[in-house]
N, C-alpha and C positions, 0 to 999 in steps of 0.2 A: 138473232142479230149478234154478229162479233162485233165486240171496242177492240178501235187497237187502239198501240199502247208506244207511236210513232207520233212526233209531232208533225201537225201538218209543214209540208215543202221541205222536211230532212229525208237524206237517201236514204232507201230501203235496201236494205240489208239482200246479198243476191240469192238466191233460191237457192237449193243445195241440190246437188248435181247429183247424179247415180253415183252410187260406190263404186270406187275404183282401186281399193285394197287397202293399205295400214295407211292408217292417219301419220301425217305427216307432225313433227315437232317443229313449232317456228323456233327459229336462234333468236336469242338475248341481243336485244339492239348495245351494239358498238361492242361485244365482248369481242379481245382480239382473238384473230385465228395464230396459235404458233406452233411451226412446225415441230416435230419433236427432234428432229436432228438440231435446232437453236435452241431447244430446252437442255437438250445435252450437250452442246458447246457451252452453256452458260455455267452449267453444274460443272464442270472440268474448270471452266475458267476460276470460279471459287476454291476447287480444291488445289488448282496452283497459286493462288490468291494466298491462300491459308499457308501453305507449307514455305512460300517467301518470307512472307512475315515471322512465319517461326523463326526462319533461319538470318530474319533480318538484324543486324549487331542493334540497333534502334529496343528493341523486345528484349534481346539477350542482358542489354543496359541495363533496361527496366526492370527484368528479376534481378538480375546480380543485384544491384540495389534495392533492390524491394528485402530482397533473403540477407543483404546484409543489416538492414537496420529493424527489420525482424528479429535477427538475432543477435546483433553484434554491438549495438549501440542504444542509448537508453533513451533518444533524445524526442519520441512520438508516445512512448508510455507505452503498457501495456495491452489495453485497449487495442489502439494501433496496429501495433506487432501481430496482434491474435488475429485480428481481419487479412494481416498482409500474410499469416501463415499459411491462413483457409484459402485464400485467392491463389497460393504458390501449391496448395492441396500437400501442405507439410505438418507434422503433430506439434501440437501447442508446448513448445521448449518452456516456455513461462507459469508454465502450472507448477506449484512446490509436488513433485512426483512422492508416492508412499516411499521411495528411496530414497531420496533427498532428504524427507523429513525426519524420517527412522537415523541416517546418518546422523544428519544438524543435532540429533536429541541426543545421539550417542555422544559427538564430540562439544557439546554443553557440559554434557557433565561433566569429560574430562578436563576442560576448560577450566569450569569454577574450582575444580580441586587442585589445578597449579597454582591458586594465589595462596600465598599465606593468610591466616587470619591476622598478622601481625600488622601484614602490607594493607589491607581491606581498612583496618583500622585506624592504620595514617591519616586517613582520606582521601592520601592524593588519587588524581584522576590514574586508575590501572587496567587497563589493555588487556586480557588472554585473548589468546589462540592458538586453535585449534587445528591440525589437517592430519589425512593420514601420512607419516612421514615419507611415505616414498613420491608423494606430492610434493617433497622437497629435494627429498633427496638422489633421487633415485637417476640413474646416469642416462635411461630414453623420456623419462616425463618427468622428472624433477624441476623447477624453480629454481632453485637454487643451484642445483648441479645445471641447468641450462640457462645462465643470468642475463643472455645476451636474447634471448627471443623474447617477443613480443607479442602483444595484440591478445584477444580473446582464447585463443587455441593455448593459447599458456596461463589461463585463470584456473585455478582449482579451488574443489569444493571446500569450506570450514566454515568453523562454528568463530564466533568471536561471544565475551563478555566485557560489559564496561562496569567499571565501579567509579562513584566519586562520593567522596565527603562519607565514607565506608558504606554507600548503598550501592545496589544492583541497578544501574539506570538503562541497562539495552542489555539484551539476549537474544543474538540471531543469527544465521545462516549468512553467509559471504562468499563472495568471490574473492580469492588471493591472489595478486599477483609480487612480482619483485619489481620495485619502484628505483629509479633513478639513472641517471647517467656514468660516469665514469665509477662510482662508488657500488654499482650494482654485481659486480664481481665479490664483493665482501659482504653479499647478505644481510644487510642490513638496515634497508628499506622496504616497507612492502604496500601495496595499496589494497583497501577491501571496497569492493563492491556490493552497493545493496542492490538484490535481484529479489523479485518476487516469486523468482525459482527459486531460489536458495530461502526463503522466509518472509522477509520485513523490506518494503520498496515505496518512498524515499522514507528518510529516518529525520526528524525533523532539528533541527541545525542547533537548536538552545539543548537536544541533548548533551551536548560535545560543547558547545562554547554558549555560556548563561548571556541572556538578552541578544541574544543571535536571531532575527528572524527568520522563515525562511526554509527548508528542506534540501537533506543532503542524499547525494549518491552512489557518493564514494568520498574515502577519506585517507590521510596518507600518516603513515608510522614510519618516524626515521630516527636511529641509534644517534645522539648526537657522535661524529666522526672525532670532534678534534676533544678533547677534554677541558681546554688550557683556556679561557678559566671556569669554563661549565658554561651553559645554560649558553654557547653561541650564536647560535641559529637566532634563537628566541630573543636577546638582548641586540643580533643585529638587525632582527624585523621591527622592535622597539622602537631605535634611532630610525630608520628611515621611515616610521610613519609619522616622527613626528618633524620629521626634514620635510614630508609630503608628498611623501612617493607612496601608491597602493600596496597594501601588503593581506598577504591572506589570513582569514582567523584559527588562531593556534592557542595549543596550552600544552605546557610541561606534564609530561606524562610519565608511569613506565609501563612499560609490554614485554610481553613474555612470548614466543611464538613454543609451540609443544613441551613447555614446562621451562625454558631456557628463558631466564633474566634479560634482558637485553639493557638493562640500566635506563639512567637518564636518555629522554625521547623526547622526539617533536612530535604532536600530533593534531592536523592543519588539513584546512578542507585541500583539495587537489584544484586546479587551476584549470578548468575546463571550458567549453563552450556552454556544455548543460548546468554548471553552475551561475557561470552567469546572464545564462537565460533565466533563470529563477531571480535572479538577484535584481536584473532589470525589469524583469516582464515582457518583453518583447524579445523577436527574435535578430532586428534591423541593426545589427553590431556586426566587427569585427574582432576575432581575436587570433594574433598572433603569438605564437610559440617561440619562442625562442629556442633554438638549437633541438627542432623537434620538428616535425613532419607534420606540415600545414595543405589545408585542400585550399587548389589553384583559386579562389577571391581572394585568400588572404594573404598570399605569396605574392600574387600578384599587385595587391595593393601595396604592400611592404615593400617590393622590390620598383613599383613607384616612386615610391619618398627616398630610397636608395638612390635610386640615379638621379630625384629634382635634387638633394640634397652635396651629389657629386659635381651634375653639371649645371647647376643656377651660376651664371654668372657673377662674376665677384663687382661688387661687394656685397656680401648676405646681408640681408638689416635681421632686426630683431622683430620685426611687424611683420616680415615674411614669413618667417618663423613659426610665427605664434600661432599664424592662420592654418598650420598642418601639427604643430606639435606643443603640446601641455610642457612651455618650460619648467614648471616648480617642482613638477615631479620629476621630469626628464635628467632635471640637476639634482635631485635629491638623492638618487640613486647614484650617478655618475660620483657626487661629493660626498654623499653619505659612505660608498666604495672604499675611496682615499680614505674617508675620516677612520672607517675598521678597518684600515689596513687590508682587503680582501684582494685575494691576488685571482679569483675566480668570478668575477663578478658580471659579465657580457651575461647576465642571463635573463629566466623574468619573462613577460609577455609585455604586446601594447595591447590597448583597447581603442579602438572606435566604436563610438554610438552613435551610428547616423539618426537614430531619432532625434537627438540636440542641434538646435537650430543653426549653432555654426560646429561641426563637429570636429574634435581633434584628436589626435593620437595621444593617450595615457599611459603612463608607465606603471607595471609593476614588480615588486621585487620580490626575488627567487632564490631559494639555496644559494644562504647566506652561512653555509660551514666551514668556509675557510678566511670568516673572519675571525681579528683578533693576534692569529695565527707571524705577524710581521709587523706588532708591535713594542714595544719595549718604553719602561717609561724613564729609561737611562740613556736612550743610545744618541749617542749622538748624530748632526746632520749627515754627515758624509754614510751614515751606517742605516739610513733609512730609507726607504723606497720611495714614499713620497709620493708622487703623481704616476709613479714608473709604469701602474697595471694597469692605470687609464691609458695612458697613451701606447701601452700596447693593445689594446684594441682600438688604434685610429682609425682603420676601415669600418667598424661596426657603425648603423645607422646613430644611434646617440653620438658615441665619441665624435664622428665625424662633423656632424652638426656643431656639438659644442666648439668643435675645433676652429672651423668654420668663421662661428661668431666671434670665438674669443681671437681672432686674428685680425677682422672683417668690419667686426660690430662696435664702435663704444663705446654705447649705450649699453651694451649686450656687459662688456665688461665693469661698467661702475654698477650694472645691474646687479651681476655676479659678485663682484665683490664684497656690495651690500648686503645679498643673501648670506654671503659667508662667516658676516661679521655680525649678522645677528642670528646667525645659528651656534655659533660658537659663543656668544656672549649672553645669548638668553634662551633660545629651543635646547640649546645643550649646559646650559649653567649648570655649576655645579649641583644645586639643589635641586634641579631635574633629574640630574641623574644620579641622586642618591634615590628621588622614589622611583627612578625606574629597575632599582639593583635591589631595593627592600624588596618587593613580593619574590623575589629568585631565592633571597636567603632568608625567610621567613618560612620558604615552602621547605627548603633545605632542613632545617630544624625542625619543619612539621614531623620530616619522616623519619629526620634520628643517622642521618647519613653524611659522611665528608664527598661532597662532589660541588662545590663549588666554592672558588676559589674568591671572596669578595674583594680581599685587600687586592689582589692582582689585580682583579676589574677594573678598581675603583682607582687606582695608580695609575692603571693605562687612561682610562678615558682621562682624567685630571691632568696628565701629560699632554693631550692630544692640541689642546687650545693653542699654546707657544710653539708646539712641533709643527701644527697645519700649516699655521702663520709661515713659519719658515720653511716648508717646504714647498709653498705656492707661491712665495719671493723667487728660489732657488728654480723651479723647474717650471713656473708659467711666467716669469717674469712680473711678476705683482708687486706695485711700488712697496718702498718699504714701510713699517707696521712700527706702532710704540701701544704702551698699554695706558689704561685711561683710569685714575680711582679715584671713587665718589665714597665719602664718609657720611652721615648723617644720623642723628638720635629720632630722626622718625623718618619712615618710608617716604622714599620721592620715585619716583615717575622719570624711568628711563629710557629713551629712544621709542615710547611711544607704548612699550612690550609688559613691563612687569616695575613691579615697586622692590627696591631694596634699602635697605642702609648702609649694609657694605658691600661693594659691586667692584671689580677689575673688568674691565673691557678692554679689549684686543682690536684696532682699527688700523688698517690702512692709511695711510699718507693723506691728506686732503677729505677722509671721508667726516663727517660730521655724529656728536654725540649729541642728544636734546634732551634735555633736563627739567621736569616738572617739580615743584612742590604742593606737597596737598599738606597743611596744617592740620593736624588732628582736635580734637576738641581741647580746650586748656591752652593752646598753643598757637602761638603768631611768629609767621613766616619773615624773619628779619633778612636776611642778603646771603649770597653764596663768598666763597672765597677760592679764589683757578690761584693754584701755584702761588699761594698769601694774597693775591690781588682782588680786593672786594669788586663785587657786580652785584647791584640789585637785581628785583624783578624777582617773582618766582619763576619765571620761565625763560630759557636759557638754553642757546645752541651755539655750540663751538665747534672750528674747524681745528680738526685733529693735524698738528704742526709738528709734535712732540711728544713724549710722556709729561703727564700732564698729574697734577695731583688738587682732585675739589671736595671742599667740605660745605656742607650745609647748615645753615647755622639758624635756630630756633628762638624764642624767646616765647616767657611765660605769659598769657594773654593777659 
């Protein structure tokens, strides 16, 4: 008896028929059939596919770029670069090669043996460097001998060492290039590069300037140009930071480039995009260059505020203003200019930081070497310039603005005025700027050297007060000015700013002086006296009519 192995009423499977030669293969249900002439149209189609795209500018973009900031720019890190090399199948330029290093060792040594022990000693902050000279000199790849080119293709290899306070605080490999604008035909600017080819990449920023946060990249060594009265650059970054304009961090230096003294030096971080992306944290800014070669957002955006600033409709207010541009610093710079005397001053960058919830354009200031330079603390009006090198840059985006307001504005002008008259009566008092001229001749005496001139300094700015006065009567037409002096045997509380006992202020026509006293212990605050004329009250605000003469007058508690 057979079981089968069929459920009953399921069909039965059909008999198998006599052989009739090779077993057939059934096809793969739904595999497509294609012919092979569409298999080889399709394979052709790809390899024209491919050879477009190569040739498409789209690709070509995307290396060019890819291979320039691979090699050329510091701004993705190392990292970065090394991936964008491999993908472009180029050798890693960022490794410190045994050549490189063997070099960096050889020109270290030579380095530390151009400072004197005398100089180490001093403590001031001192600079070597090192290159092979025909890296300078030399008439096809020179620096020096080529002052006018630019960009990477003209960095060369050297050693740098720093010293301060007589210790060894950096030792390492750099990038050299020659730094500056018009002054770069006299050799005597130069910027180094940290690369992690050449050694050490970034170098952290309190190396170079103490409580600095932060990491640097590159850094800039400049001969001071003018001598008259020393330390210029440096005392005119001084004044505008305390006017309110940004300025970059610096310290008096000297540097030596292949055993050559270069003297008295600025040496200040460089003014970059990758600076201050570290400085902010993020990348959502703008920064424009002044009189420097900007990529099309930032030209673009600048030549923006150029033309709202040309064709806004008159009258400009000062609230329009305000909404695209940082006036304290914008005027700090323009007025701080005038105040040194600087006949080169259109320079400097803006900033925008669109991360800031209403964001505006900042100013900051730039080679400041030819202040000082068209001052005198004798000369008379007719013999002074005055406003002269503001208002020859009237087209530039600040002058124009100020120009603008100060024809337009008001409010813009009793604004301005007010700024002016408590910069010159308390940001610039005399006794600010005695401690801002002590560290310059303290350092001077550190190292044992005549390069700064203080009595000069210290003449000129102490002129500057009655000279501004009168040459912002004369050339912007600003009501005219009398001087204001408060006596007192204990500090009083003036225009809101600082405590003196003996104070001269300098005010405009109608501007207002206001006068606190504060009693010290033991002491009771009895009445003032304007011009013999008693007024009580310790508090007290007068409209400036005249020269005016006030005492303060105390009694024992």
């Amino acid at each position: 008896m057979s079981i089968s192995t069929t459920r009953p009423g399921s069909a039965q499977p059909p008999a198998p028929g006599p052989h009739s030669g090779a077993a057939r293969i059934s096809r793969v249900p739904h595999a497509p059939h294609i012919p092979l002439w569409t298999a080889a149209l399709f394979l052709a189609a790809l390899l024209c596919a491919g050879l477009l795209l190569e040739r498409s500018p789209a690709l070509r973009q995307y290396r060019a770029v890819s291979l320039d900031i691979a090699t050329s720019k510091d701004s993705l890190g190392s990292p970065r670069k090394r991936q964008l090399l491999t993908e472009l199948g180029l050798p890693d330029v960022h490794a410190v090669s045994p050549e490189h290093r063997d070099q960096v060792e050889r020109l270290l040594g030579e380095a530390r043996g151009d400072i004197s022990p005398a100089l180490i000693a001093s403590g001031w902050p001192v600079v070597a460097i090192r290159t092979d000279e025909e890296n300078l000199s030399d008439p096809e790849i020179g620096i020096v001998a080529n002052p006018e080119e630019r960009g990477i293709a003209w960095e060369r290899l050297s050693s740098m060492v720093f010293y301060k306070d007589g210790q060894e605080r950096l030792a390492t490999g750099a990038g050299l290039r020659i730094h500056g604008g018009g002054s770069r035909k006299d050799g005597i600017a130069f910027r180094l590069y940290f690369r992690n080819s050449y050694g050490q990449s970034p170098i952290p920023a309190d190396t170079f300037f103490p409580g600095v946060e932060g990491s640097l990249k590159r850094i800039v060594l400049r001969k001071e140009k003018m001598p008259r009265p020393g330390f210029v650059c440096m005392l005119g970054f001084d004044v505008m930071a305390r006017l309110g304009a940004q300025v970059p961090h610096f310290v008096p230096a000297i540097y030596l480039i292949n055993g050559k003294e270069m003297g008295i030096s600025l040496l200040c971080e460089h003014i970059s995009v990758n600076g201050w992306r570290r400085k902010l944290g993020h990348n959502d800014f703008l920064l424009y260059n002044i009189r420097k070669s900007n990529d099309r957002k930032e030209f673009a955006a600048l030549r923006e505020l150029y033309l709202w600033a040309r064709l806004m409709p008159a009258p400009l207010t000062m609230q329009q203003v305000e909404r695209r541009m940082d006036l304290r610093s914008m005027c700090a710079i323009i007025f701080g200019s005038m105040y040194l005397g600087a006949n080169d001053w259109d320079q400097g960058a803006f900033l925008l930081d669109r991360a800031q919830p209403d964001p505006v354009w900042m100013n900051i200031a730039w080679d400041l070497d030819q202040a000082f330079q068209h001052l005198s603390p004798t000369a008379p009006l007719e013999k002074r310039p005055g406003w002269k090198f503001a208002m020859d840059e009237a087209k530039a985006v600040r002058m124009r603005l100020f120009l603008r307001l100060w024809k337009e504005a008001p409010e813009f002008r009793t604004w301005f005025l007010r700024y002016m008259a408590d910069a010159l009566n308390h940001t610039l008092h005399p006794s600010e700027l005695e401690r801002m001229i002590a560290p310059y001749v303290a350092m001077e005496r550190q190292l044992g050297r005549e390069m700064f001139d203080q009595d000069l300094a210290a003449a000129m700015l102490a002129a500057r007060p009655v000279q501004v006065m009168e040459e912002t009567v004369r050339d912007l037409g600003a009501p005219a000015w009398s001087a204001v002096r408060v006596s007192s045997p204990c500090p009083v509380r003036i225009d809101d700013m600082a405590d003196y006992t003996e104070y001269t202020g300098r005010y405009f026509m109608g501007q207002t002086v206001r006068l606190h006293a504060m009693p010290p212990a033991g002491k009771r605050f009895s009445h003032w006296e304007v011009d013999g004329a008693r007024r009580d009250g310790p508090d007290m605000e007068l409209a400036v009519e005249g020269p005016m003469a006030i005492r303060a007058v105390f009694t024992d508690a």
